[in-house]
N, C-alpha and C positions, 0 to 999 in steps of 0.2 A: 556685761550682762550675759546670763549665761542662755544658751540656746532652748527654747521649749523642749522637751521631750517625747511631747506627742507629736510634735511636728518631725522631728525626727523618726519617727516609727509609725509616719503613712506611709505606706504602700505607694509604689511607681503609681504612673497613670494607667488604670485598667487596659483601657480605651489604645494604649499604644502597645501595652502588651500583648495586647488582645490582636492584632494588624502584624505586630515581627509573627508572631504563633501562626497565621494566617498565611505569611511569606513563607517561613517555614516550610509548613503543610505544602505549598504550593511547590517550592523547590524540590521536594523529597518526590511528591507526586510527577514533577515531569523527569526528575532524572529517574525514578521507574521505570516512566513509559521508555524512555530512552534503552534502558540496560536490555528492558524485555523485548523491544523492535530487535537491537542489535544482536539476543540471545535467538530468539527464533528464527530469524532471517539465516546469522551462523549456520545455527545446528539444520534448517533445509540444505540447504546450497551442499556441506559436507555431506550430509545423507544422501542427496539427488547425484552427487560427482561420484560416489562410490559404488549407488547401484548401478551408473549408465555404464562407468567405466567399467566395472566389472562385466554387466550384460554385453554389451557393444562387443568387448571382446571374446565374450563365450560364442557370440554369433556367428563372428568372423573367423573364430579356429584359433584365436590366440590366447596366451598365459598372460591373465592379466597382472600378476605377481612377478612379470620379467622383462627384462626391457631386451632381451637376447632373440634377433631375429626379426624386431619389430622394422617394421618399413614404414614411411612416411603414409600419412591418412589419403586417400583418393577425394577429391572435392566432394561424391556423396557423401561418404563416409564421413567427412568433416559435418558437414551439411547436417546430418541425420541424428547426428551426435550433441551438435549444437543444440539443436528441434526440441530431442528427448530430454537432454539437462534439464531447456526451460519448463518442461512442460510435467517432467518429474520433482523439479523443487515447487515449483506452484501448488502440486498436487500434494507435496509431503509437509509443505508450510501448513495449508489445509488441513491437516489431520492433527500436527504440532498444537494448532491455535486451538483446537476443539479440546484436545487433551489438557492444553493449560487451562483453558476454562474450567471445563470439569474435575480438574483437581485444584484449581482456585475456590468455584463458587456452587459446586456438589452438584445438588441435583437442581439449584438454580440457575445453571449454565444458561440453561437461553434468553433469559432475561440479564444476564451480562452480556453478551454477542448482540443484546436487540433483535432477538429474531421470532420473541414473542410477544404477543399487540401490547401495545401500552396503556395504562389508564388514559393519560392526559396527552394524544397524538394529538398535534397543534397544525397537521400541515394539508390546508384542503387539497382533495384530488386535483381540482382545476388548477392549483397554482402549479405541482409538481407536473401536469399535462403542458404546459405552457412552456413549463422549466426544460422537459423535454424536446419540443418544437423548438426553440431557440436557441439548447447548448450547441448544437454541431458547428451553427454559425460563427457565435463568440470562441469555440473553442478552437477551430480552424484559424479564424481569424488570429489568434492569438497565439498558436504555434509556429504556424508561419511565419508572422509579425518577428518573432522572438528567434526564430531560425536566420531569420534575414539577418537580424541585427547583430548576432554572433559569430556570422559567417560559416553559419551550419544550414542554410539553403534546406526546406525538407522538397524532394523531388516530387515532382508530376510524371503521372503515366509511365510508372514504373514495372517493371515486369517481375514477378518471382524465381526465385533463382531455377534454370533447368534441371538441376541436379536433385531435386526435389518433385517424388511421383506424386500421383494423387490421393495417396494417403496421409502423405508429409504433410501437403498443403492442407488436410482436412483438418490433420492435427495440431498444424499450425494455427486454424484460424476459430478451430475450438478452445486451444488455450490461451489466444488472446482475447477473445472475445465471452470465455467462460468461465476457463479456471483461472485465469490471472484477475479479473475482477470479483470473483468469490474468494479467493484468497486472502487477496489484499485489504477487501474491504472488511473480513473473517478479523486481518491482525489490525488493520489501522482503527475503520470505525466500528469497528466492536468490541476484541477484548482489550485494547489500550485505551480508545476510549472511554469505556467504561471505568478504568482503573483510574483515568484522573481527573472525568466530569466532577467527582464527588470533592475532590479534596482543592483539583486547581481553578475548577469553573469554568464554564463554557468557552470564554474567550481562547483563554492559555491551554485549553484542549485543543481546539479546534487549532489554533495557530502551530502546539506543540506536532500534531497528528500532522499536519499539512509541511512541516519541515520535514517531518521524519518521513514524507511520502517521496515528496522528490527529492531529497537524500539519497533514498533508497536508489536511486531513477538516476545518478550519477553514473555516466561512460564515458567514451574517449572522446567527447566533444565539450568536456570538459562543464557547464555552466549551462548551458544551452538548453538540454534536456530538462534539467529540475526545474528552473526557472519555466520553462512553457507547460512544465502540470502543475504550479503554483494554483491557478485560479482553479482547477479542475480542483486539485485536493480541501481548499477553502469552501468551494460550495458545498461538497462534497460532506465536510465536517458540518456546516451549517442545516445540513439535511438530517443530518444521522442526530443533530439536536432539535431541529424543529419538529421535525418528526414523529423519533424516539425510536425509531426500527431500522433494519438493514436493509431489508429487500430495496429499496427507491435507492438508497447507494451502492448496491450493485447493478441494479436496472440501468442506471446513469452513467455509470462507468463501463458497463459495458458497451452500449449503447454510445457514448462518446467513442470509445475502440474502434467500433463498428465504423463510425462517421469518418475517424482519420483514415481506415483503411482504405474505403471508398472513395474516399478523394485523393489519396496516392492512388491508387491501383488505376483509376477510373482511364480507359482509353483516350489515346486523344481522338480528338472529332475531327 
């Protein structure tokens, strides 16, 4: 018997082609976000090491182009150096993100970043007042917790280092508390998320954003670190969707900064 002919010439199942296209879409969309964290993050950190190191030594009296003469850094000089890096790549990520926006989404850039109001904002004042009162607690709670268990201890009644005047420490605690949370929340939940709410959907944003945070957050303690801003970064994503704006995730993040500094630094009694 020989085979129908029009059964041979139906089309696959819509409905499955329809789900790989959808996998697809999804995979393309996070390894974007992927390429674009690890492209601007890059291109900061090399721009912030070039102007410090070059300034630093213009200040100091030395040839930043020679290694002939140079003598080992004095612990300010280390100190000061360290400070400015962070505080200069934070600052040049910030400008990076605004410029890919605007040459991604023209003259809609602020509704890619969320940083203009949204039709459909989903998230009462009162829940995000609430959300405030409670993160320092869960979020202490959970660094610590997380410190203990990797044998990264985070200290109590810590001092700042002496070697740092009271400008350092200003600028210190403005870019932890200012421009490393407008920064971060500039690349993670704004313009990456926005690049893959559309294609990979809320879930696999938030999850992908929330890898790629503490990722980011990776030091010599190996595991420790990313794992204890897991929950930070997850709520974090879940804000910038419930939402639909950026302000509340940087409020929060900064806001959390605030909280851990304070209970490190806080005196003993």
């Amino acid at each position: 018997m020989k085979p129908d002919p029009r059964v041979l010439a139906e089309p696959d199942d819509p409905a499955a082609i329809g789900r790989w296209l959808a996998i697809g879409r999804a995979g393309l969309a996070i390894a974007a976000m992927v390429l674009w964290v690890a492209f601007l993050l890059s291109a900061a950190s090399v721009i912030a090491l070039v102007i410090v190191r070059v300034g630093a030594d213009w200040i100091d009296g030395l040839d930043p182009f020679s290694a002939a003469g140079r003598s080992p850094l004095r612990p300010r000089q280390f100190a000061v150096r360290a400070l400015a890096l962070d505080a200069v790549r934070q600052g040049i990520l910030a400008l990076l993100v605004l410029a890919a926006a605007r040459w991604a989404a023209g003259p809609d850039w602020r509704r890619i970043l969320a940083l203009s109001a949204p039709r459909d904002a989903r998230l009462p004042r009162r829940t995000f007042g609430w959300l405030l009162v409670a993160w320092p607690i869960v979020h202490i709670t959970w660094v610590t917790g997380t410190g203990a268990l990797f044998g990264a201890p985070v200290a109590r009644h810590a001092t700042l280092s002496p070697s740092l005047l009271a400008v350092g420490i200003v600028l210190w605690l403005a870019t932890v508390v200012v421009v490393a949370p407008v920064a971060e929340e500039l690349l993670m939940r704004g313009f990456v998320f926005a690049r893959g709410l559309t294609r990979a959907g809320p879930v696999l944003t938030i999850l992908t954003t929330a890898g790629l945070f503490a990722g980011a957050h990776i030091n010599g303690f190996g595991l420790a670190r990313p794992i204890s801003l897991l929950p930070l970064a997850l709520i974090l994503g879940w804000l910038r969707w419930r939402g639909g704006r950026l302000w509340p995730c940087i409020l929060l993040h900064a806001w959390s900064n605030l909280a851990m500094i304070a209970w490190v630094l806080w005196p003993e009694g």
